[in-house]
OpenMM code with the backbone's topology and positions (N, CA, C; nanometers):
from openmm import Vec3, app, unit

residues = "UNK UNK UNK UNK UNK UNK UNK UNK UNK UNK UNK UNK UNK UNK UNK UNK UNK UNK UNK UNK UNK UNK UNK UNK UNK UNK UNK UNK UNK UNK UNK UNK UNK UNK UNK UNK UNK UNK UNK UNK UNK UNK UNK UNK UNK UNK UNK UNK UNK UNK UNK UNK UNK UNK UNK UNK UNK UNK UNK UNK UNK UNK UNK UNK UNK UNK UNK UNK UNK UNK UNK UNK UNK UNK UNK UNK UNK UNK UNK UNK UNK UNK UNK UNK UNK UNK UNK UNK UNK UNK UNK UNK UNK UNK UNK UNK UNK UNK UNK UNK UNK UNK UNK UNK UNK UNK UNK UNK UNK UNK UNK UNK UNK".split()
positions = [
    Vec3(-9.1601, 4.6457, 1.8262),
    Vec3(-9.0510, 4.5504, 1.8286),
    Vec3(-8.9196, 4.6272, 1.8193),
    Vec3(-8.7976, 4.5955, 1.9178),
    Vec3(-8.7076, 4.7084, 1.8619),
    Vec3(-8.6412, 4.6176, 1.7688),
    Vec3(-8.4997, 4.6962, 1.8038),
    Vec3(-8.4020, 4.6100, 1.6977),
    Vec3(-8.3554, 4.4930, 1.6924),
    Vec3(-8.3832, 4.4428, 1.8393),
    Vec3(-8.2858, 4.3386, 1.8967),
    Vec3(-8.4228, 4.2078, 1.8554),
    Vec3(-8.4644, 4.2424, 1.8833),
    Vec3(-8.6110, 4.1240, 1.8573),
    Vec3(-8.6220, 4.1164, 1.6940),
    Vec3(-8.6259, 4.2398, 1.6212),
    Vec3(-8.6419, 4.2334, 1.4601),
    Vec3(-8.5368, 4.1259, 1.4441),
    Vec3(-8.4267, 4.1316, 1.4497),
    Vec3(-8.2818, 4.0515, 1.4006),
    Vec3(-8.2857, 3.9270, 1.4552),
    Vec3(-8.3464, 3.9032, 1.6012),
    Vec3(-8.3826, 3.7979, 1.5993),
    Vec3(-8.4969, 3.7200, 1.5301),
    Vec3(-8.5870, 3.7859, 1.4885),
    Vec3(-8.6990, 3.6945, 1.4017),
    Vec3(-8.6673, 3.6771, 1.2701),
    Vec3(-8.5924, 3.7815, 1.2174),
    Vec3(-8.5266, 3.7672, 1.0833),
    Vec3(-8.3897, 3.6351, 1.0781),
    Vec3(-8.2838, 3.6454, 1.1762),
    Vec3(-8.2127, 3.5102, 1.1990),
    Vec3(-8.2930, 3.3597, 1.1607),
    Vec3(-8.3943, 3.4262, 1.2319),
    Vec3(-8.4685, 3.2904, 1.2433),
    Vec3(-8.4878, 3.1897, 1.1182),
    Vec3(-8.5438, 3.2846, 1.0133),
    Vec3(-8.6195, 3.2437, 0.9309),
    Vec3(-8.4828, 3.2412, 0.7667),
    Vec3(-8.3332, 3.2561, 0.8361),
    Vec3(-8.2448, 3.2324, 0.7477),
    Vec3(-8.1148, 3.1032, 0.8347),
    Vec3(-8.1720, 3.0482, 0.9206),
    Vec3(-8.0973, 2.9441, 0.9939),
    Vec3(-7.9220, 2.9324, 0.9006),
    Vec3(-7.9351, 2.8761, 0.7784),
    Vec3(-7.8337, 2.8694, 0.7179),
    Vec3(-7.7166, 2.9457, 0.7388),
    Vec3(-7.7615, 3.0804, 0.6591),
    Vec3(-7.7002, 3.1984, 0.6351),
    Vec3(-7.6133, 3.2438, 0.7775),
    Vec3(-7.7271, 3.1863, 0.9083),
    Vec3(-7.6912, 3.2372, 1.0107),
    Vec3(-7.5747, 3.1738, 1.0664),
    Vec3(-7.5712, 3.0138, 1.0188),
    Vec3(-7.4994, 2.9534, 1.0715),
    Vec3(-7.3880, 2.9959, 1.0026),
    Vec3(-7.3464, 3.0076, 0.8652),
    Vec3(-7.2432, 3.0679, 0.8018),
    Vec3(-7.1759, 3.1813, 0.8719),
    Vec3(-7.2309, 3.2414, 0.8955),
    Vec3(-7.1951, 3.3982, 0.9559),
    Vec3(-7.0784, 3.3539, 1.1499),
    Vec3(-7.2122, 3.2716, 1.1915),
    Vec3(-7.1975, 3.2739, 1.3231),
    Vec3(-7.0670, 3.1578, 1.3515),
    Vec3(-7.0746, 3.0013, 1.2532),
    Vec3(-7.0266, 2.9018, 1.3103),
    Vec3(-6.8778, 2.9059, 1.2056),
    Vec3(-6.8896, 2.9440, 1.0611),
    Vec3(-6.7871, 2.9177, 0.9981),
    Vec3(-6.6759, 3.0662, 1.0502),
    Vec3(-6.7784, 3.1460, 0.9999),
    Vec3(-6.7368, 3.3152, 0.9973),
    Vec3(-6.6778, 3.3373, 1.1315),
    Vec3(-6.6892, 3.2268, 1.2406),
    Vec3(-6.6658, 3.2486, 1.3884),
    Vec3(-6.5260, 3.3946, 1.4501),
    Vec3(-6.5286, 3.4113, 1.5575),
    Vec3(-6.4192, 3.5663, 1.6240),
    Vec3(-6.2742, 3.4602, 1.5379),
    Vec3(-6.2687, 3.3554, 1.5455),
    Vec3(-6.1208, 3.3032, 1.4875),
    Vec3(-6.1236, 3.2201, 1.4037),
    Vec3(-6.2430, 3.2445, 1.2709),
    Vec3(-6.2281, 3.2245, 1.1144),
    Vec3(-6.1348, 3.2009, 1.0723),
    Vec3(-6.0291, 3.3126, 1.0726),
    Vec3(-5.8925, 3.2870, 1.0421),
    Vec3(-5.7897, 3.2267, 1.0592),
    Vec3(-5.7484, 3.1249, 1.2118),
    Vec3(-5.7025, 3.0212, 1.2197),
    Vec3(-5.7477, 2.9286, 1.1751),
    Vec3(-5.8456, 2.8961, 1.1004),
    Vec3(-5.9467, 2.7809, 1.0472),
    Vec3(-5.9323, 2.7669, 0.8926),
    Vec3(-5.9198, 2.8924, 0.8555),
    Vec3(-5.9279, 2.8847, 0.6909),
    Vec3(-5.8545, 3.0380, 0.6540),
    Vec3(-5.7517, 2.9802, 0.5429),
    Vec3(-5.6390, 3.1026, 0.4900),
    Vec3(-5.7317, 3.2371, 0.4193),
    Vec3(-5.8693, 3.2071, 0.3973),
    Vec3(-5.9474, 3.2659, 0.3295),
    Vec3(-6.0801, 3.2923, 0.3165),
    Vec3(-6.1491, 3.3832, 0.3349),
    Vec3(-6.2806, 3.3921, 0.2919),
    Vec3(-6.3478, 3.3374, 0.1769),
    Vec3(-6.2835, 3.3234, 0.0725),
    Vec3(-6.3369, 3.2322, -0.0623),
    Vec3(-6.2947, 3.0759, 0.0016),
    Vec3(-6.1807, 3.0359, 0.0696),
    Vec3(-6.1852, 2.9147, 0.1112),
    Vec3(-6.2896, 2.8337, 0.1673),
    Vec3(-6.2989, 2.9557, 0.2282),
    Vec3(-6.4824, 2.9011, 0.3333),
    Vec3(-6.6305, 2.8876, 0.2076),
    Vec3(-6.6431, 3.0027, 0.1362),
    Vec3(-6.7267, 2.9638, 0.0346),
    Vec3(-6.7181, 2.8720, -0.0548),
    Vec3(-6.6121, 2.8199, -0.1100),
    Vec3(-6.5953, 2.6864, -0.1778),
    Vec3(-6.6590, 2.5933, -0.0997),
    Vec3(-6.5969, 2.5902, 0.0321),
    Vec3(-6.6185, 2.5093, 0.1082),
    Vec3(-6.7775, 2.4634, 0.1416),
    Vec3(-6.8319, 2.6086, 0.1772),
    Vec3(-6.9640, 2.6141, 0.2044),
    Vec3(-7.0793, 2.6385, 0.1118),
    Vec3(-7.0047, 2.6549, -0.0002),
    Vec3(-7.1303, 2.6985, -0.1125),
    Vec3(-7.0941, 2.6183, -0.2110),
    Vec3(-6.9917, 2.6280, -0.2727),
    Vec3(-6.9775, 2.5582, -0.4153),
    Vec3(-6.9997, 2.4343, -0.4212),
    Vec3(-6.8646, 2.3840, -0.2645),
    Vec3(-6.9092, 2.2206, -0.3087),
    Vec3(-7.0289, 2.1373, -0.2333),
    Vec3(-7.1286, 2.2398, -0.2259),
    Vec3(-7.2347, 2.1773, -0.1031),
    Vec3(-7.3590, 2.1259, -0.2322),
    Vec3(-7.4495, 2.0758, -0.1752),
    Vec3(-7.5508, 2.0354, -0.2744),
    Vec3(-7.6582, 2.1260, -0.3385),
    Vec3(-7.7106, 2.1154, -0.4455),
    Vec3(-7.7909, 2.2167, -0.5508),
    Vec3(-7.9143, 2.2761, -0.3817),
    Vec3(-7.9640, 2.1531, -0.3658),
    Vec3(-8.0291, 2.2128, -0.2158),
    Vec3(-7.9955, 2.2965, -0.1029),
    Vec3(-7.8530, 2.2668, -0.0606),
    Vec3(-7.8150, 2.3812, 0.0288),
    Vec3(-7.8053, 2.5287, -0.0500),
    Vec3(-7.7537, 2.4975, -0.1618),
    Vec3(-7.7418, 2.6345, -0.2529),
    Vec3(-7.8724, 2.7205, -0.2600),
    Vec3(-8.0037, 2.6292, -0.2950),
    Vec3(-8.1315, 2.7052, -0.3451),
    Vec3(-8.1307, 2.7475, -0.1666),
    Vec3(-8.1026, 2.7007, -0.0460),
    Vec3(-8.1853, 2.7429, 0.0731),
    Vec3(-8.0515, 2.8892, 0.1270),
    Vec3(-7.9703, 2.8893, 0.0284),
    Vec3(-7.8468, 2.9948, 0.0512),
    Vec3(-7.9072, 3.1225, -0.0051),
    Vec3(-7.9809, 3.0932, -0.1483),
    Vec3(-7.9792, 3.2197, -0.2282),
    Vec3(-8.1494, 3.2715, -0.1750),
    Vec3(-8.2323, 3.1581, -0.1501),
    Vec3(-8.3666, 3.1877, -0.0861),
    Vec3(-8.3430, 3.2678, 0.0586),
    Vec3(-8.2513, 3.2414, 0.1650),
    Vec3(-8.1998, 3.3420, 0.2677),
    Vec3(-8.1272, 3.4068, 0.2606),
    Vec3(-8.0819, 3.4347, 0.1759),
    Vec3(-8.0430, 3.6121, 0.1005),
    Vec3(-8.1212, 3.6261, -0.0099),
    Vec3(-8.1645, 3.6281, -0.0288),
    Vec3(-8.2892, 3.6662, -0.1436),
    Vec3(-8.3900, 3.7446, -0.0084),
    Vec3(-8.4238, 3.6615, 0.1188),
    Vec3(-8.5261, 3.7286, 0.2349),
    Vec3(-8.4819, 3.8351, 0.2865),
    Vec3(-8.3180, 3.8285, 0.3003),
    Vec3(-8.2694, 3.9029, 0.4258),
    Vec3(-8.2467, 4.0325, 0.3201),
    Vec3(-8.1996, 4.0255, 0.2010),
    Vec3(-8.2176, 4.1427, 0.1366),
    Vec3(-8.3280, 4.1976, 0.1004),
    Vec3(-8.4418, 4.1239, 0.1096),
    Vec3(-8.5257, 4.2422, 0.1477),
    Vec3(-8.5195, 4.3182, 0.2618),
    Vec3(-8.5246, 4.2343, 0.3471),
    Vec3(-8.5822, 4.2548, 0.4948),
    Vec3(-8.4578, 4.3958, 0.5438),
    Vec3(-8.3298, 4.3667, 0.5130),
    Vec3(-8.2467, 4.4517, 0.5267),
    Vec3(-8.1847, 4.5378, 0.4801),
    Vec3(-8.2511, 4.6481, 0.4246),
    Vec3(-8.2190, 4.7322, 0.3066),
    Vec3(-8.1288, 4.8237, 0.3075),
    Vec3(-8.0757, 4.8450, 0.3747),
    Vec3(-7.9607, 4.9496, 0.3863),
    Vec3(-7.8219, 4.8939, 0.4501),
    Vec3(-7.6908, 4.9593, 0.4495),
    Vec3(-7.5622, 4.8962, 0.4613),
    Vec3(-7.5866, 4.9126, 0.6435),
    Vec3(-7.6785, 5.0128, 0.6938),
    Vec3(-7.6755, 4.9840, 0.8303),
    Vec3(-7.7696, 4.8684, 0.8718),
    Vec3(-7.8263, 4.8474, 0.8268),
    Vec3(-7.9238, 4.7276, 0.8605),
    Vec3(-7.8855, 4.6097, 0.8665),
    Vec3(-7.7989, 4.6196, 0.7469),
    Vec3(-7.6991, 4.4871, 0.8005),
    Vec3(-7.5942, 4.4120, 0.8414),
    Vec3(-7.5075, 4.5770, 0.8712),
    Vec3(-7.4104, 4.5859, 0.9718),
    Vec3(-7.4748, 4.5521, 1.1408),
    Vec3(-7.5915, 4.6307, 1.1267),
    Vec3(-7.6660, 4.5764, 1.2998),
    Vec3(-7.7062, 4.4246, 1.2802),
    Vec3(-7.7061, 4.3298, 1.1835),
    Vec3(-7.7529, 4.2320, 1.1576),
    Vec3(-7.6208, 4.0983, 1.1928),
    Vec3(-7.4883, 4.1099, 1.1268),
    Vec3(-7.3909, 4.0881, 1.1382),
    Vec3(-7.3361, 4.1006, 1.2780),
    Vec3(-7.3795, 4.1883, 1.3566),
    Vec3(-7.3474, 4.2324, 1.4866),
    Vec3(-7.4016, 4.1416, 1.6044),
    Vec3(-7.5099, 4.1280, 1.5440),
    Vec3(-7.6444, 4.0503, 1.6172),
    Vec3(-7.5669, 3.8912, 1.5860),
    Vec3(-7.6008, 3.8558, 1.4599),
    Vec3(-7.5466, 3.7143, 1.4551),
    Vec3(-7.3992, 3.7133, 1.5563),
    Vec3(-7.3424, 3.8079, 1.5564),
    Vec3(-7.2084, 3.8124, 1.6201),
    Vec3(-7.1089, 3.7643, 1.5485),
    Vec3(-7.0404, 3.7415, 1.4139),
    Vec3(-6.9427, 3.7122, 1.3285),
    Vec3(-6.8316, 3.7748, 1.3910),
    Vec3(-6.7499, 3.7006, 1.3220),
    Vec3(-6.6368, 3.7170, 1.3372),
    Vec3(-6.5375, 3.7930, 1.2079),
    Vec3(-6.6480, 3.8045, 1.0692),
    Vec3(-6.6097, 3.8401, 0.9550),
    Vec3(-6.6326, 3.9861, 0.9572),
    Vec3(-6.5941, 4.0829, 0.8564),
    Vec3(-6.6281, 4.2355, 0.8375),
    Vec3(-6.5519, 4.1929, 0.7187),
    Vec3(-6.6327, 4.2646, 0.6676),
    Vec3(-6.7063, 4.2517, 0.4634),
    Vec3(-6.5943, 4.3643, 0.4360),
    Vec3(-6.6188, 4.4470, 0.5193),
    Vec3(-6.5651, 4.5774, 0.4634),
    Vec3(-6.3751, 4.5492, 0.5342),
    Vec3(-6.3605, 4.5019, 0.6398),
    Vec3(-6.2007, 4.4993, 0.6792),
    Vec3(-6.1487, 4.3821, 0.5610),
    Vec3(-6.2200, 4.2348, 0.5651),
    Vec3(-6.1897, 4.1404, 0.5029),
    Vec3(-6.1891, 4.1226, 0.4014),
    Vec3(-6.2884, 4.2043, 0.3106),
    Vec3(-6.2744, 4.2019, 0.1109),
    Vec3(-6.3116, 4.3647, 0.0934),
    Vec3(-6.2833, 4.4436, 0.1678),
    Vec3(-6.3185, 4.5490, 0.1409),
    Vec3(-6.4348, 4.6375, 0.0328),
    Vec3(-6.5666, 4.5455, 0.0871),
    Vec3(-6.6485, 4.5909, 0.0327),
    Vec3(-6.7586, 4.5949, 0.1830),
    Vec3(-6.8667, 4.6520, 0.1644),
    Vec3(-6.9746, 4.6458, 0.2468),
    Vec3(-7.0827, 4.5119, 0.2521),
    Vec3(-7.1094, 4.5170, 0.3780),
    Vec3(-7.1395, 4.3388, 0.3628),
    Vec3(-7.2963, 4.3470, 0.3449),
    Vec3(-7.3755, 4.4202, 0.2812),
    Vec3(-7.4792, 4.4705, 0.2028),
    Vec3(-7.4503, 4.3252, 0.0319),
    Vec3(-7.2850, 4.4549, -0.0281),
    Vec3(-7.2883, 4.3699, -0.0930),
    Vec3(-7.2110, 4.2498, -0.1603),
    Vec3(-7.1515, 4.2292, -0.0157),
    Vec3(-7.0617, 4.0961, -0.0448),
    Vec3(-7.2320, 4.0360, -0.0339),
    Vec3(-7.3298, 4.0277, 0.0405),
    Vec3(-7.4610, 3.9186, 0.0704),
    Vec3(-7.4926, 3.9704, -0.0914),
    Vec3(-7.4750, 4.0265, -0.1637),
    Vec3(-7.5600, 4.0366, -0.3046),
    Vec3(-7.4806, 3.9054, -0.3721),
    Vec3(-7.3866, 3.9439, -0.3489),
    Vec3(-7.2608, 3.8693, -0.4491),
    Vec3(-7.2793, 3.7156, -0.3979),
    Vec3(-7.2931, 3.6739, -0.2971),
    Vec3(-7.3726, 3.5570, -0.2137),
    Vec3(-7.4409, 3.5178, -0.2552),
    Vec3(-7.5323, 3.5955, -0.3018),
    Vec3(-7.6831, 3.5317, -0.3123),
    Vec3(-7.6821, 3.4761, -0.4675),
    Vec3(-7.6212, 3.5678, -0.5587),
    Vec3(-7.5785, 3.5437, -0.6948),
    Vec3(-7.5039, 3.4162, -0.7259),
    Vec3(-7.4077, 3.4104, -0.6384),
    Vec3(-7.3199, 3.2924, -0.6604),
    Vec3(-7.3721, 3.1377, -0.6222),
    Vec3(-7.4664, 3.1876, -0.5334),
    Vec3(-7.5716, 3.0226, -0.4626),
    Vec3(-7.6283, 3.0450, -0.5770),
    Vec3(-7.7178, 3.1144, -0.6331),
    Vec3(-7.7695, 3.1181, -0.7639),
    Vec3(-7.7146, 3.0206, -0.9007),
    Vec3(-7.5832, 3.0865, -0.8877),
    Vec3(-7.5249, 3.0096, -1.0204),
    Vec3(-7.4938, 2.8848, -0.9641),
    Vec3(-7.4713, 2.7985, -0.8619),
    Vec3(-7.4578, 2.7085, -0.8066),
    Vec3(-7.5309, 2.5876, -0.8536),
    Vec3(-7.7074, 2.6938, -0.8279),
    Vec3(-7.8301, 2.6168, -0.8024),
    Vec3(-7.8124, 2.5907, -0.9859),
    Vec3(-7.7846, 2.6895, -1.0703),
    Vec3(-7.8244, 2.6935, -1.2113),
    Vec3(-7.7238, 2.5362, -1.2537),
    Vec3(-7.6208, 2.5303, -1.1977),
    Vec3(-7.5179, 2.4582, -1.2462),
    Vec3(-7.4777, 2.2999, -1.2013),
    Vec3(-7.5665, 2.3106, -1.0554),
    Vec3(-7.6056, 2.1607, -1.0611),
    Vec3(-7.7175, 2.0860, -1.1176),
    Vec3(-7.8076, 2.1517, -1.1837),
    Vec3(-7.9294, 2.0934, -1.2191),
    Vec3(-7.9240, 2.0622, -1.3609),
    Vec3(-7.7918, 2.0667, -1.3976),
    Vec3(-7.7136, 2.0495, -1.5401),
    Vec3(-7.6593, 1.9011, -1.5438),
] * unit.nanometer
topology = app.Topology()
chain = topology.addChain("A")
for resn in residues:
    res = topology.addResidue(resn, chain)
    for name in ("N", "CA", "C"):
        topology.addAtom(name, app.Element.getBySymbol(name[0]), res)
């Protein structure tokens, strides 16, 4: 399987995540929203304890599946975003998806309260 088929079967099986990346994260994100945390409020905080658990369960997969900062730079590439982790919050998007997955986490912890 090369690369291009791996990223596609892995997309697959994180639909969400993908859509985040591909539909919010879109080439002109930035006429849309003043901010990258704007969009996560938007898309994570105020969404339901369910979208949250299916946020941190597809980064919970894809960090396995993608273990290194190149793996998921070719991954990001593939979805085709419009975001860069590293131009836009200046971190590597390895682990802005950690910090993701943590925060759907506390999400999931904090609606079931």
């Amino acid at each position: 399987m090369d690369k291009h088929e791996y990223y596609r079967s892995v997309a697959a099986r994180a639909p969400g995540f993908r859509s985040l990346l591909a539909a919010e994260f879109n080439y002109d994100w930035d006429l849309d929203w003043p901010d990258v945390e704007s969009v996560l409020v938007s898309d994570l905080d105020e969404v339901s304890r369910a979208e949250n658990l299916q946020y941190r369960d597809e980064l919970n997969f894809l960090l396995q599946e993608l273990p290194t900062d190149s793996d998921v730079d070719g991954f990001f590439k593939f979805v085709g975003t419009g975001l860069s982790p590293r131009v836009d919050l200046g971190q590597s998007a390895r682990s802005w998806m950690l910090e993701l997955r943590d925060r759907a986490a506390r999400n999931v912890r904090s609606k079931a309260e």
